[in-house]
N, C-alpha and C positions, 0 to 999 in steps of 0.2 A: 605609567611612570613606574620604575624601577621603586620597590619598598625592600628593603632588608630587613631579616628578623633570622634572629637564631633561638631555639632552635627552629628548622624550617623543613617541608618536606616536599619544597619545590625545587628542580635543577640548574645552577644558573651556571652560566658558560662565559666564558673571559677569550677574548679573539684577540688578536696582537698581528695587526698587519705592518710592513715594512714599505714604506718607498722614497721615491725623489720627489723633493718640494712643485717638481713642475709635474708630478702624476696624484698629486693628492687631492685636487679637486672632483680630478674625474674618478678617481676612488673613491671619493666621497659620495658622487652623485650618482656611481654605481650602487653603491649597499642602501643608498637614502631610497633609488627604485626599488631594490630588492625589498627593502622592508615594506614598504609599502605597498608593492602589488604582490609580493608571494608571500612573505616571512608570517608575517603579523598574520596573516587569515588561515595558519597550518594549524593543526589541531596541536594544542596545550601555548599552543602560544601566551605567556602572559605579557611580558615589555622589554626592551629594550633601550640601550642608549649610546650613541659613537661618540667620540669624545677625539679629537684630532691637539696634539702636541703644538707649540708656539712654533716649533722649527720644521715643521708640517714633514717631517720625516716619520710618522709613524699617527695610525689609526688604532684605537682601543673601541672593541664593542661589549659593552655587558647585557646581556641578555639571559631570561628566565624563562624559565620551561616548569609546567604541571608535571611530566614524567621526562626522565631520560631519553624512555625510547621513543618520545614526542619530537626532540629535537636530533635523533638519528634520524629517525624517520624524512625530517624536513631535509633533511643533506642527505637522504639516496633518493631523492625524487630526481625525475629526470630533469626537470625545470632549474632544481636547483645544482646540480652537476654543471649545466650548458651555464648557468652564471656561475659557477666558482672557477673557469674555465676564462669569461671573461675579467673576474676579479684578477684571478693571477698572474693575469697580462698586463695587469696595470702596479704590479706592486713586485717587490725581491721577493717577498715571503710572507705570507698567513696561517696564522694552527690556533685552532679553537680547542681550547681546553676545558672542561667540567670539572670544575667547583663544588664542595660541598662547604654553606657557610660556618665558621669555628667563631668566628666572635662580631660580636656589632657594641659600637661606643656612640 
């Protein structure tokens, strides 16, 4: 489970996927595999979490890494190229951005 703390000197990455209400299931239950047979077991993994909008137009994933180059690392493996390949096909647009945290309330 996802903890916040600032200051902190772990990476956490903010995803922002885009689609049609009738592709978001199977958006869903693409990243829900991915986490669970590839994500979760890469080296620095610590948690993640998806979070899907009422009007099922858009997936948020927060996810936390030990190092940066932990969660590069996880996105040039070839495993996970051939599924960002089938994510894209299911959605307008995805980009995972890196966060560094500035405040927790």
């Amino acid at each position: 489970m996802p903890q916040i703390t600032c200051p902190t000197d772990i990476q956490t990455v903010l995803t922002t996927f885009e689609m049609t209400p009738g592709t978001c299931q199977d958006l869903l239950d693409e990243l829900t595999d991915a986490y669970d047979s590839f994500i979760s077991k890469q080296t620095g993994f610590l948690s993640a979490g998806l979070h899907v909008n009422d009007a099922q137009t858009r997936i948020a994933n927060y996810s936390q890494w030990a190092r940066r180059e932990d969660f590069q690392a996880m996105l040039r493996s070839t495993e996970m190229r051939e599924r960002n390949r089938r994510i894209h096909a299911l959605c307008r647009s995805f980009e995972p951005v890196m966060y560094d945290v500035a405040a927790v309330f």
